[in-house]
Backbone as a ProteinNet text record, in pm:
[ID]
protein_1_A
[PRIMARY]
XXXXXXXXXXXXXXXXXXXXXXXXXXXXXXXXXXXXXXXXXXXXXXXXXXXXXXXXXXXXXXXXXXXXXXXXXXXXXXXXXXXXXXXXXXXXXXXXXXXXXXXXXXXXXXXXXXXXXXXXXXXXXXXXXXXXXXXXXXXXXXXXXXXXXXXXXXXXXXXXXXXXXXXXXXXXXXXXXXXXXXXXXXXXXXXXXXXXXXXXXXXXXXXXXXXXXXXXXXXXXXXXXXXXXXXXXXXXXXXXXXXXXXXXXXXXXXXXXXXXXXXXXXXXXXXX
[TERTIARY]
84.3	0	88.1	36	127.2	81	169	115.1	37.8	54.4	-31.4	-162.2	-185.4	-362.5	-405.3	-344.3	-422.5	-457.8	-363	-384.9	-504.4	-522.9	-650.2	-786.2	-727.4	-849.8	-942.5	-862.1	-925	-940.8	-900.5	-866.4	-822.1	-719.6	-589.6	-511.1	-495.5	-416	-296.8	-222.6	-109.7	-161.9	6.9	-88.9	-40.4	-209.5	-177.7	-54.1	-84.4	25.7	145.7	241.9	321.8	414.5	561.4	674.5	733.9	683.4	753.1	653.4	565.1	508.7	574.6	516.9	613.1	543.6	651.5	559.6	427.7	402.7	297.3	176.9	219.1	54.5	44.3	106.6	113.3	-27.6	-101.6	-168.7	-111.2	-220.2	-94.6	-182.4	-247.2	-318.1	-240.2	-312.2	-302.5	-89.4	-76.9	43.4	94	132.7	206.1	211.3	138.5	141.9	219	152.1	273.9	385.3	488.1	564.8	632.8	572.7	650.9	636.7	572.2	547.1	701.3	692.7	788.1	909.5	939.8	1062.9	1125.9	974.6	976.9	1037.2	998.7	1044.1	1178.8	1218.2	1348.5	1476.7	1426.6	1506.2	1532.6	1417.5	1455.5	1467.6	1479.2	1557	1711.7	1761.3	1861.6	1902.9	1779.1	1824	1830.7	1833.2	1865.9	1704.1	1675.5	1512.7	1556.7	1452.7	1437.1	1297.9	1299.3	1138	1144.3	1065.9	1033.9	929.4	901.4	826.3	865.5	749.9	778.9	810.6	840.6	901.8	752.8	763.1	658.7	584.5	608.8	475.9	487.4	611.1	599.6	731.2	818.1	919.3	997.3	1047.6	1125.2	1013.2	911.1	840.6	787.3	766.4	736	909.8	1021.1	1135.3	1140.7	1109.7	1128.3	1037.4	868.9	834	873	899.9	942.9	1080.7	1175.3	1242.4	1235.3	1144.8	1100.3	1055.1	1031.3	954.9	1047.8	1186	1278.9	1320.6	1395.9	1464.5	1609	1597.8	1743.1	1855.4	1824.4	1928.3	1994	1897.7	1896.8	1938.2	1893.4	1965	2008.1	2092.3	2128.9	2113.8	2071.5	2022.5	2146.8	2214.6	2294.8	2222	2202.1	2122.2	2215.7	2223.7	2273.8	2200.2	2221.5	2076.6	2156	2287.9	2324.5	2423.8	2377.4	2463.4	2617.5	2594.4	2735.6	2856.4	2848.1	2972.5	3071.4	2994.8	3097.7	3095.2	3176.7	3209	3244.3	3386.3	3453.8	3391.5	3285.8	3228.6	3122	3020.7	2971.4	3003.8	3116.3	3239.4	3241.5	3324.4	3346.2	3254	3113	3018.4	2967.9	2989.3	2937.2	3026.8	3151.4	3273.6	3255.4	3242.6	3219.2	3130.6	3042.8	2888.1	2902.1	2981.6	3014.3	3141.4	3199.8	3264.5	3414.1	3453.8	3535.7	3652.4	3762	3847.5	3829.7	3763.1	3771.9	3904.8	3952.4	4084.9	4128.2	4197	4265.6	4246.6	4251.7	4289.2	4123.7	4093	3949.5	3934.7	4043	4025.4	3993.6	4018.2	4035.1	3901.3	3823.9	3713.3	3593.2	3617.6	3524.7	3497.2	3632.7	3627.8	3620.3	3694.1	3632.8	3496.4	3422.9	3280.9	3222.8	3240.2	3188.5	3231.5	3302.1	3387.6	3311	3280.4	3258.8	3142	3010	2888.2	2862.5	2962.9	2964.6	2989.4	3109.6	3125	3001.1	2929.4	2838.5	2738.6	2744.1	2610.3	2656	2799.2	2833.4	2898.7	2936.1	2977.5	2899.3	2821.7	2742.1	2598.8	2535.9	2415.6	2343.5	2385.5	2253.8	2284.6	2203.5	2157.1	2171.1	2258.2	2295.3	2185.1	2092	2005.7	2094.9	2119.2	2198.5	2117.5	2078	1948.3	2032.1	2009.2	2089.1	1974.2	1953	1869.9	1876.1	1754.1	1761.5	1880.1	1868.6	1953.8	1958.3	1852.8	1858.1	1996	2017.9	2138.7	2275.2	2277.6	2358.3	2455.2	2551.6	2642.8	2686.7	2779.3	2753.3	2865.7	2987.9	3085.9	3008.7	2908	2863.7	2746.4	2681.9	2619.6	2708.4	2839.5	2917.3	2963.8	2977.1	3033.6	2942.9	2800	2658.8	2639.4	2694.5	2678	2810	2937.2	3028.6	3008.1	2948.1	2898	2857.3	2710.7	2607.3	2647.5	2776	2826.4	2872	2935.6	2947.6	2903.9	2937	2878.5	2725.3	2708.2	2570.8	2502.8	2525.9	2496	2427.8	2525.5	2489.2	2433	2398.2	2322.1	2359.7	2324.3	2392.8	2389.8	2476.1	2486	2424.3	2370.4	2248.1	2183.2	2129.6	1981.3	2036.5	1991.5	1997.1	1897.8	1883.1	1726.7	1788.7	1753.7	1791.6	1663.9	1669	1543.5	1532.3	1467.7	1478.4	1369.6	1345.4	1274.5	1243.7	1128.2	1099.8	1220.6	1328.2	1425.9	1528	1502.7	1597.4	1581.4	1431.3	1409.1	1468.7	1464.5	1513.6	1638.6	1686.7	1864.1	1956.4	1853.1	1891	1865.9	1784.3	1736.2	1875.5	2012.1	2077.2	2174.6	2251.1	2338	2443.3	2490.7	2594.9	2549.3	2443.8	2424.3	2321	2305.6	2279	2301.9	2416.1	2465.9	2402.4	2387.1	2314	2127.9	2083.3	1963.1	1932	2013.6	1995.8	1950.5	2025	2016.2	1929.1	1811.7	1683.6	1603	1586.3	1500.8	1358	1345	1234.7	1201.5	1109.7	1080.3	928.2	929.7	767	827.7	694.8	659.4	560.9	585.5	494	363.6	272.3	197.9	126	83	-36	-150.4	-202.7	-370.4	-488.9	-578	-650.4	-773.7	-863.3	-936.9	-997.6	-1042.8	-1082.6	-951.7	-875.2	-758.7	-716.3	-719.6	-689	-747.4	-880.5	-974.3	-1006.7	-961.7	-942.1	-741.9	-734	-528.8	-597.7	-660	-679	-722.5	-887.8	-966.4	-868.9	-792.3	-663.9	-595.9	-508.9	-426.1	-486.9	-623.6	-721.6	-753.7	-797.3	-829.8	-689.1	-587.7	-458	-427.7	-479.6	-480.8	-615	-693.1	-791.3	-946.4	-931.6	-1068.5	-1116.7	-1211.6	-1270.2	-1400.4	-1432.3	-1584.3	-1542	-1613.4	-1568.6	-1540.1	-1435.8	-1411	-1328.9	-1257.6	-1251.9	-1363.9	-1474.4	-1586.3	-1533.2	-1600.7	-1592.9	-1549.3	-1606.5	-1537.8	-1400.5	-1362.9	-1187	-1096.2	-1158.3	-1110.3	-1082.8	-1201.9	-1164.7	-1044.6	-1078.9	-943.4	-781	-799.4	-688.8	-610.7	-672.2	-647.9	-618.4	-715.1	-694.5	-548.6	-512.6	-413.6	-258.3	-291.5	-180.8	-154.7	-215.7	-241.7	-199.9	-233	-312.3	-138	-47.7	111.4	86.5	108.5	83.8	185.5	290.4	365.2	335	226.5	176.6	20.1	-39	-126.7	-153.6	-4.4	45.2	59.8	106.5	108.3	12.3	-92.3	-206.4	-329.3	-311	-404.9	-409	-237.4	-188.3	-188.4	-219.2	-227.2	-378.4	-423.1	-615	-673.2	-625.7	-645.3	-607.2	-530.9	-423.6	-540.5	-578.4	-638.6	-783.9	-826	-937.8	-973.7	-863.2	-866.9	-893.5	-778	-782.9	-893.1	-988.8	-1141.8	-1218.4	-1127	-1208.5	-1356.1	-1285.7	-1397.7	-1367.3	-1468.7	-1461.4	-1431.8	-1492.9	-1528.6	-1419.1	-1313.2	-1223.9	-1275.5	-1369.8	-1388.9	-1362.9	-1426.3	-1344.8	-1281.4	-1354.4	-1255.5	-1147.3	-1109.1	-1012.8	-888.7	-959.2	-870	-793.4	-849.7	-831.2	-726.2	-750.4	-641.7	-491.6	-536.1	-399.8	-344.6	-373.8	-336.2	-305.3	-313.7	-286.7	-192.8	-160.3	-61.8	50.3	42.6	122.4	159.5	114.3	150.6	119.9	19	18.7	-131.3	-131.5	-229.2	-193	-287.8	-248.7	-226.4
-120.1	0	125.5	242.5	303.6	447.2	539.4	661	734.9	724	780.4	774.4	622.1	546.5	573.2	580	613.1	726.2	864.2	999.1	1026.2	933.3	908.3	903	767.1	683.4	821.5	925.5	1000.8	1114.3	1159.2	1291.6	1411	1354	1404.7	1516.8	1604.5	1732.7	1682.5	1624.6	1577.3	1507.5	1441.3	1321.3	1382.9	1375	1405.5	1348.5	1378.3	1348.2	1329.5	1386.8	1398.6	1475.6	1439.7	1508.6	1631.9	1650.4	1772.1	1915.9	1926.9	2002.9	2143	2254.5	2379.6	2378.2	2491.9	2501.1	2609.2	2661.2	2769.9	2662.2	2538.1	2457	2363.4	2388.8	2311.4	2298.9	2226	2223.9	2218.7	2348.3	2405.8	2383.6	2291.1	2239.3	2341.6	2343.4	2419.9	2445.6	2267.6	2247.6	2257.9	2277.4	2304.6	2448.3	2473.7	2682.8	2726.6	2655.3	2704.9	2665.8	2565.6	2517.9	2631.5	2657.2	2771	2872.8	2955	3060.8	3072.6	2938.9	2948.3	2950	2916.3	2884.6	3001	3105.7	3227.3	3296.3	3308.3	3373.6	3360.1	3222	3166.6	3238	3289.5	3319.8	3435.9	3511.1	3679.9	3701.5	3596.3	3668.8	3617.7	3553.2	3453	3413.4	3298.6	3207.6	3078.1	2969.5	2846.8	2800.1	2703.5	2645	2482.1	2405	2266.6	2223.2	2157.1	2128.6	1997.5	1938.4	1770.2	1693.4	1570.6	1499.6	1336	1268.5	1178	1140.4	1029.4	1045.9	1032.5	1120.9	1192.1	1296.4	1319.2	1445.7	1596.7	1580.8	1752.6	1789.7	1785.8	1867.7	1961	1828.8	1889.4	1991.1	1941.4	2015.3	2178.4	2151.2	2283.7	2417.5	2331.9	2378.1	2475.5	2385.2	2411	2525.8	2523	2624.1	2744.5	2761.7	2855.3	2938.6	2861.6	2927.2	2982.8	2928.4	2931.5	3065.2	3131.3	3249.1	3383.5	3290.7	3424.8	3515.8	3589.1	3723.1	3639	3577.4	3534.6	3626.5	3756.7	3828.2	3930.3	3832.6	3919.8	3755.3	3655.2	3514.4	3421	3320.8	3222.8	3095.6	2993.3	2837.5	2746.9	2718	2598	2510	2387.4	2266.9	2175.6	2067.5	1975.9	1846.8	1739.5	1628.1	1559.9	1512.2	1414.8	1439.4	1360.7	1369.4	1243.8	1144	1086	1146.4	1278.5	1339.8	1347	1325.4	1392.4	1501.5	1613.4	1759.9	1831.2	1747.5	1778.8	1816.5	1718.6	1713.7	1846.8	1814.3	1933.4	2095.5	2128.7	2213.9	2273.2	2142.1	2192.7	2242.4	2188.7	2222.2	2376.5	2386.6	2536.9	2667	2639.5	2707.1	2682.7	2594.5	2562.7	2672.5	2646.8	2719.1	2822.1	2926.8	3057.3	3080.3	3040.1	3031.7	3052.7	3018.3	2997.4	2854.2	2858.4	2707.4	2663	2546.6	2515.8	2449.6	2469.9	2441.8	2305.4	2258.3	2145	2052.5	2159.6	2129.5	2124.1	2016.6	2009.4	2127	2115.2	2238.2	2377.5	2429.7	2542.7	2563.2	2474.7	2468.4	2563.5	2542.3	2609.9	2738.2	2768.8	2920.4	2956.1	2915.9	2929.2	2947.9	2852.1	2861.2	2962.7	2959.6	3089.9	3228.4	3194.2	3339.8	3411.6	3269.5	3278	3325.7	3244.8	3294.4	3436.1	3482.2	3660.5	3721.1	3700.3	3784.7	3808	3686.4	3686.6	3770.2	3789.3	3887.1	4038.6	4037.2	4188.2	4217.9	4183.6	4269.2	4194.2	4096.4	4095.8	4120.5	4129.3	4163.7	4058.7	3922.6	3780.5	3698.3	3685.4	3602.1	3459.5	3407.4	3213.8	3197.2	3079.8	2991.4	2859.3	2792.4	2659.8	2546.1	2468	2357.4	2208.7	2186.8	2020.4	1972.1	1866	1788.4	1649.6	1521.8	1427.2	1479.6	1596.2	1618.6	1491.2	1449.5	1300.5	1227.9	1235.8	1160.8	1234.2	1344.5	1403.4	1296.6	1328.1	1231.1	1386	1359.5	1449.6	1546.5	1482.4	1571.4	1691.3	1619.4	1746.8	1853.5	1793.9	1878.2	1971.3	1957.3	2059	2122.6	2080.7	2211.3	2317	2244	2356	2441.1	2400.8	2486.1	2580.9	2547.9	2630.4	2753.5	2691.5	2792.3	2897.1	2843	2953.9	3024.2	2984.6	3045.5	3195.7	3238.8	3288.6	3409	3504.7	3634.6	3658.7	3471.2	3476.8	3614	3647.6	3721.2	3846.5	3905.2	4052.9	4047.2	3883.7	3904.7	3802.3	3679.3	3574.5	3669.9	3595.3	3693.7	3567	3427	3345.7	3277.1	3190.7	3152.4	3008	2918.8	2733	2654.4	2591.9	2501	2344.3	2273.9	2155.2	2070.9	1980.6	1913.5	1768	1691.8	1557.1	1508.7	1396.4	1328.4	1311.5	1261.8	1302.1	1254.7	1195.4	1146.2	1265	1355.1	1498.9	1554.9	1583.7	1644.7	1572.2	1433	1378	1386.1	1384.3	1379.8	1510	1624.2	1743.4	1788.3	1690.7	1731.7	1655.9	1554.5	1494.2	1588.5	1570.8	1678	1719.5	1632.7	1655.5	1759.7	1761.1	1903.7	1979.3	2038.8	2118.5	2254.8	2267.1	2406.5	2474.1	2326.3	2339.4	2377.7	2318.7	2303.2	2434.2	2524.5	2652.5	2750.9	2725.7	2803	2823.8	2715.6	2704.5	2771	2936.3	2982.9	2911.3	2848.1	2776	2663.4	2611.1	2458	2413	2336	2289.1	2173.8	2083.6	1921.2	1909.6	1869	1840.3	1706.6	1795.3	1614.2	1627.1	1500.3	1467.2	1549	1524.6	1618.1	1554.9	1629	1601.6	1482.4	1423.4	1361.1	1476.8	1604.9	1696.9	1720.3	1761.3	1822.9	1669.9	1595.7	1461.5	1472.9	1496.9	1520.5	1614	1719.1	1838.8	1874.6	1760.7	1729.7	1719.8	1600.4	1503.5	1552.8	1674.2	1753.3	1839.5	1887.2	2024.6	1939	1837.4	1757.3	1684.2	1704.3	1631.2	1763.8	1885	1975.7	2036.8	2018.7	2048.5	1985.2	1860.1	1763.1	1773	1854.7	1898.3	1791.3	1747.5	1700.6	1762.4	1861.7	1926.7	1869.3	1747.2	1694.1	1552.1	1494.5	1361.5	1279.2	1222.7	1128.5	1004.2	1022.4	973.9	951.8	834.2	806.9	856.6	921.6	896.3	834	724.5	622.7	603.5	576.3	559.9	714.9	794.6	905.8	878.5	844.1	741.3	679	572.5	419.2	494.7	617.6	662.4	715.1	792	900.2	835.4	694.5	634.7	539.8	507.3	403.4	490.9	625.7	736.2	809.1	771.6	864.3	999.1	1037.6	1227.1	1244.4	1171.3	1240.2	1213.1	1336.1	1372.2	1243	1177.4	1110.7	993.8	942	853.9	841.3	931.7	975.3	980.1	1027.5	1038.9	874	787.1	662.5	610.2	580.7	583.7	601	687.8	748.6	716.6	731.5	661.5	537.6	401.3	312.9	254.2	327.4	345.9	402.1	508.7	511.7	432.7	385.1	218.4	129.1	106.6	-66.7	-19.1	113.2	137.5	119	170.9	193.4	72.3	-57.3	-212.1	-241.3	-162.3	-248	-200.2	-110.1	1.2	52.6	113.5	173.3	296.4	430	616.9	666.1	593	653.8	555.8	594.8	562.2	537.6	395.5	355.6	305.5	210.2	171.2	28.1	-29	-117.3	-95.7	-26.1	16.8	83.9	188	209.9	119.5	-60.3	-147.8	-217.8	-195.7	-280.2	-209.2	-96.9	-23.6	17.7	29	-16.3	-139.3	-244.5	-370.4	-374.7	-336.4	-348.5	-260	-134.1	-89	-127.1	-203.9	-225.6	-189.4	-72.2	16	-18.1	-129.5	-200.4	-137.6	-60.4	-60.3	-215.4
0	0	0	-126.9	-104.6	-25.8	24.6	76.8	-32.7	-144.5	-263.7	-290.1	-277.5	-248.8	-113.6	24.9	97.3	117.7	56.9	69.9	-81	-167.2	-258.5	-198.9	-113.2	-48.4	14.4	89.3	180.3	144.9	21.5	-48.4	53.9	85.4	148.8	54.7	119.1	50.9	49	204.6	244.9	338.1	374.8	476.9	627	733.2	856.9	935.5	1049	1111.2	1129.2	1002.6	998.6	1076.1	1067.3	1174.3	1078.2	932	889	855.4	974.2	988.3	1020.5	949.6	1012.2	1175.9	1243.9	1400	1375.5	1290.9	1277.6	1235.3	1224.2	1190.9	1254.9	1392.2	1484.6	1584.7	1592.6	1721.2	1855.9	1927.2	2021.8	2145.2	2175.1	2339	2434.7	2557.1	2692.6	2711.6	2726.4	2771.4	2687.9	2556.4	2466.3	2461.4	2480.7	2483	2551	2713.8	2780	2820.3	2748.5	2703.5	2658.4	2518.2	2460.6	2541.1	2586.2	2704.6	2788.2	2855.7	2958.5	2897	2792.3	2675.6	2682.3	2582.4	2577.6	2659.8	2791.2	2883.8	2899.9	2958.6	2936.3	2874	2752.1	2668.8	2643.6	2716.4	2713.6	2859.4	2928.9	3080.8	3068	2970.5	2938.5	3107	3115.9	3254	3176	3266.8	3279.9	3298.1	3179	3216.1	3197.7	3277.1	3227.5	3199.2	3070.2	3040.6	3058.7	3114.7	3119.8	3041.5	3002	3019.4	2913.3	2961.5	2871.5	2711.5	2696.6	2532.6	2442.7	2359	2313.8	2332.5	2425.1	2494.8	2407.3	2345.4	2288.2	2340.9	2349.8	2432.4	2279	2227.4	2148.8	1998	2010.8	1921.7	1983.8	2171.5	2187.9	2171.8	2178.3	2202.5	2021.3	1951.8	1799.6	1719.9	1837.7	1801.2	1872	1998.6	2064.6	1950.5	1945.4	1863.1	1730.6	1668.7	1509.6	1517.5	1640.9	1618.4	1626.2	1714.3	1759.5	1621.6	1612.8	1525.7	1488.9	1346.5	1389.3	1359.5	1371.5	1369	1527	1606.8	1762.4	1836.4	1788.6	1825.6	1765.4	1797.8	1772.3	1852.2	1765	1853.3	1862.5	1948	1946	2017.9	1871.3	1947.1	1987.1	2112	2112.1	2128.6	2036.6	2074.6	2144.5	2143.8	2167.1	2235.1	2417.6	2543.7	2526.4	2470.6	2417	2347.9	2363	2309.6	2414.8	2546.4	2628	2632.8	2746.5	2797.5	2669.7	2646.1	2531.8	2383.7	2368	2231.1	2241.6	2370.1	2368.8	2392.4	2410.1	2476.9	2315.1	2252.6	2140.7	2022.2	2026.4	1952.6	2005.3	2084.2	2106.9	2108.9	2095.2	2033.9	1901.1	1823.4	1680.7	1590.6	1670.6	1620.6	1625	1724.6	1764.4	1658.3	1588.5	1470.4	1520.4	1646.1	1674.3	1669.4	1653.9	1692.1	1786.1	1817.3	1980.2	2042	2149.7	2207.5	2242.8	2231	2225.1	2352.5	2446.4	2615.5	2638.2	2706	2751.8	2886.7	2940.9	3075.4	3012.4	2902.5	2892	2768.2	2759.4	2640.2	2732	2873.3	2954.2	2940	2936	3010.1	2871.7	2747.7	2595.4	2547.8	2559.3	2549.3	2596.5	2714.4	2821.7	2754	2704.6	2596	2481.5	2455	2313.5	2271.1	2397.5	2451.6	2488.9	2561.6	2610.6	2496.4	2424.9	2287.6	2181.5	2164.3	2059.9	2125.3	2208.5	2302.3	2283.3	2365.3	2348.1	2218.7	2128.9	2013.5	1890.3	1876	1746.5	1781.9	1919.4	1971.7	1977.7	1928.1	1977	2079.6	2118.5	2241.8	2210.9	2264.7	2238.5	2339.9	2204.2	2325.2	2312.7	2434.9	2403	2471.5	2408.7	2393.3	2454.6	2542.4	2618.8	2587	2440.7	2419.1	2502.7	2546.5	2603.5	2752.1	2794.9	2893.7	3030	3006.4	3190.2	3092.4	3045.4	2972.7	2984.3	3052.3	3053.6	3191.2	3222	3294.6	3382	3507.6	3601.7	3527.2	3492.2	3443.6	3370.9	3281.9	3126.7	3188.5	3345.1	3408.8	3507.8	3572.1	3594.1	3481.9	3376.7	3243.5	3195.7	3250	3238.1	3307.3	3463.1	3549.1	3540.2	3501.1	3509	3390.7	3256.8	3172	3235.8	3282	3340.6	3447.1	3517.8	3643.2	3561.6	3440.5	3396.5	3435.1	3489.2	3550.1	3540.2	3587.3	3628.2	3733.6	3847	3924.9	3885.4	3747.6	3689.4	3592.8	3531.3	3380.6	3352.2	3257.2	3192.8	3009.6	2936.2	2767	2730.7	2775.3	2672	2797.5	2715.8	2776.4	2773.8	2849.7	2837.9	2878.4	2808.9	2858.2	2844.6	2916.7	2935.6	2903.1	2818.9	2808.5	2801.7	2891.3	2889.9	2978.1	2961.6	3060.6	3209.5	3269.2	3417.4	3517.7	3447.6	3556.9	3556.9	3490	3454.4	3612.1	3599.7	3766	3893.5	3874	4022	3993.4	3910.3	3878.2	3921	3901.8	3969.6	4078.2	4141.4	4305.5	4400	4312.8	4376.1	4431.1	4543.4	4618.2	4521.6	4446.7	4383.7	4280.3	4277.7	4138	4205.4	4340.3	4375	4389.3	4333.4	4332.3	4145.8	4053.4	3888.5	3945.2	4010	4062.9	4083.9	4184.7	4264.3	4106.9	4037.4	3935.3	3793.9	3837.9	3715.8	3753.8	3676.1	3699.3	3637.4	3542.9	3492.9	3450.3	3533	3574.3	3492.8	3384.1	3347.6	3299.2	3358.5	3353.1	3173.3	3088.7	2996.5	3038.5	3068.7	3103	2927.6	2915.4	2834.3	2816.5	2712.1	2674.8	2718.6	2753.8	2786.7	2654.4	2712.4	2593.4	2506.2	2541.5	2449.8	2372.1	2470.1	2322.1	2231.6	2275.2	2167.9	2083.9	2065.8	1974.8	1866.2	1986.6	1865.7	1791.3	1860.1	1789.1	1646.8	1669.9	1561.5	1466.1	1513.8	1423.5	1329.7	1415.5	1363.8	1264.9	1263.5	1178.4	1035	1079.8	944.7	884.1	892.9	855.8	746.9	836.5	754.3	639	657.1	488.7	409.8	457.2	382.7	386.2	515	536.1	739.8	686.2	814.3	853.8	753.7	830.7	908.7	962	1096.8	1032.7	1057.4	974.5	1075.2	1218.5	1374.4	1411.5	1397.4	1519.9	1670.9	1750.8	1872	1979	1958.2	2028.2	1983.9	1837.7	1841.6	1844.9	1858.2	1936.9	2105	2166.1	2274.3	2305.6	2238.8	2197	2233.8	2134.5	2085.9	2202.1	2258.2	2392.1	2468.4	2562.8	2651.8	2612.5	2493.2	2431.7	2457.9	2407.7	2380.9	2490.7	2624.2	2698.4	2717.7	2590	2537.5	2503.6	2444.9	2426.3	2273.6	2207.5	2047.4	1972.7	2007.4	1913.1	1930.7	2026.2	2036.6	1960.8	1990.5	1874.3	1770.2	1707.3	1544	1483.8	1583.9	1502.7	1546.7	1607.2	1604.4	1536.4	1506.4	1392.7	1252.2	1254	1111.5	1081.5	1250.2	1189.2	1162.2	1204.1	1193.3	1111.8	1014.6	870.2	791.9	807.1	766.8	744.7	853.8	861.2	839.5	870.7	778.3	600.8	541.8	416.3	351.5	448.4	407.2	403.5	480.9	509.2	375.3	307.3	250.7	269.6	428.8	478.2	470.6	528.2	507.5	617.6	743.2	871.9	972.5	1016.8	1130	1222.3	1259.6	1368.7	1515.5	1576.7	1712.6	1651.7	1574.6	1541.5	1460.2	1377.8	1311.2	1437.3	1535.7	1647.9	1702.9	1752.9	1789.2	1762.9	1610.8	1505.9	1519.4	1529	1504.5	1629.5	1791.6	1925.2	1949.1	1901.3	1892.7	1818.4	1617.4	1589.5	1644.8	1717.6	1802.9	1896.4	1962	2100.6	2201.7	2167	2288.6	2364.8	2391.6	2514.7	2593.2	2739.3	2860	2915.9
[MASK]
++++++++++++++++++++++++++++++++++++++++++++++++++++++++++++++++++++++++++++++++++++++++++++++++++++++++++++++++++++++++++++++++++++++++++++++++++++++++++++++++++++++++++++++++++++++++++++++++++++++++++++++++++++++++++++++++++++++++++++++++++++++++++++++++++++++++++++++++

């Protein structure tokens, strides 16, 4: 089956649920708003934020719209996804990005970075946001190189902003003594929970409308199925949905029922 016949089957503009959505056609539920909100803020007080939640819930999509909106001529994003680089790797990626050589000596990448971060503030005028993607993965060394960053004449002003983002073990990981002195210093703290069964519903409504069908085409009930299966986290949703237009189409049926929901929580896996 190809994506061609089922975006036929349904006279699909494009096909929902997709991950290459811009953030401006994003469905933006309660907690996703203020997601970006607090981001927002984050980034024009240039403090230290951590966003949490489970895998799926939105983190990195609310992170992507928050920025999509900044001036990129008043900021700059250094993303990092990946905590396996080590101090060093991440040290050096953010000297990199700042278009600098990064230094040889891992001791001295610190006070570099930290350099490199102040300069781009005071003499080109943007604000480094620096993004610790999957941060609970961070290891303690690469969470003292965060805090030594941000120590950075923290007191009188930081010259960027850092958000740390990872999963609910991020929070207990920073409540440990050993990174209590990183802890002291998050001005902004949000948990991503799940959507509610209304916003599931109207996810779904928003994402079908975008491919160009605004009349019901989710029965109720596997709107239901879906929510209680996904419990309300959009990337759980997204394959969900997609595999329930799936096993609908096979039926060549119109209307996304509870059994079609069934089929496609089952071929997912995602039984409670």
């Amino acid at each position: 089956m190809s994506i061609q016949r089922l975006q036929a089957h349904y006279g699909f503009t494009r096909m929902p649920f997709g991950r290459g959505l811009a953030p401006s056609m994003l469905h933006r539920p309660s907690g996703h708003a203020e997601a970006v909100a607090r981001i927002g803020w984050c980034i024009d007080q240039h403090a230290l934020g951590v966003i949490t939640g489970e895998v799926g819930a939105g983190k990195t999509v609310a992170v992507r719209a928050a920025t999509a909106a900044l001036d990129t001529s008043r900021h700059v994003v250094i993303y990092l996804p990946n905590p396996s680089v080590g101090v060093r790797g991440m040290l050096h990626h953010v000297v990199a990005t700042l278009g600098q050589v990064p230094s040889f000596y891992t001791a001295t990448l610190v006070p570099q970075a930290a350099d490199a971060l102040a300069t781009e503030h005071a003499e080109r005028g943007r604000t480094p946001i620096v993004i610790f993607d999957e941060a609970h993965l961070l290891d303690n060394a690469q969470m003292e190189a965060v805090r030594m960053l941000t120590n950075h004449n923290m007191d009188s002003g930081a010259p960027f902003a850092a958000l740390l983002v990872g999963q609910p073990t991020l929070r207990q990981r920073l409540r440990l003594g050993v990174l209590a002195a990183l802890d002291q210093r998050i001005a902004v703290r949000y948990a991503l929970a799940g959507m509610t069964a209304t916003e599931t519903g109207d996810y779904i409504s928003h994402h079908l409308k975008i491919a160009g069908r605004a009349d019901t085409l989710f029965s109720t009930d596997a709107i239901t199925l879906i929510h209680n299966a996904s419990r309300g986290y959009p990337r759980a949703i997204n394959n969900l949905a997609v595999n329930a237009l799936t096993a609908t189409f096979a039926r060549n049926q119109t209307i996304v029922d509870e059994k079609a929901a069934r089929t496609a929580i089952s071929e997912t896996g995602a039984e409670q």
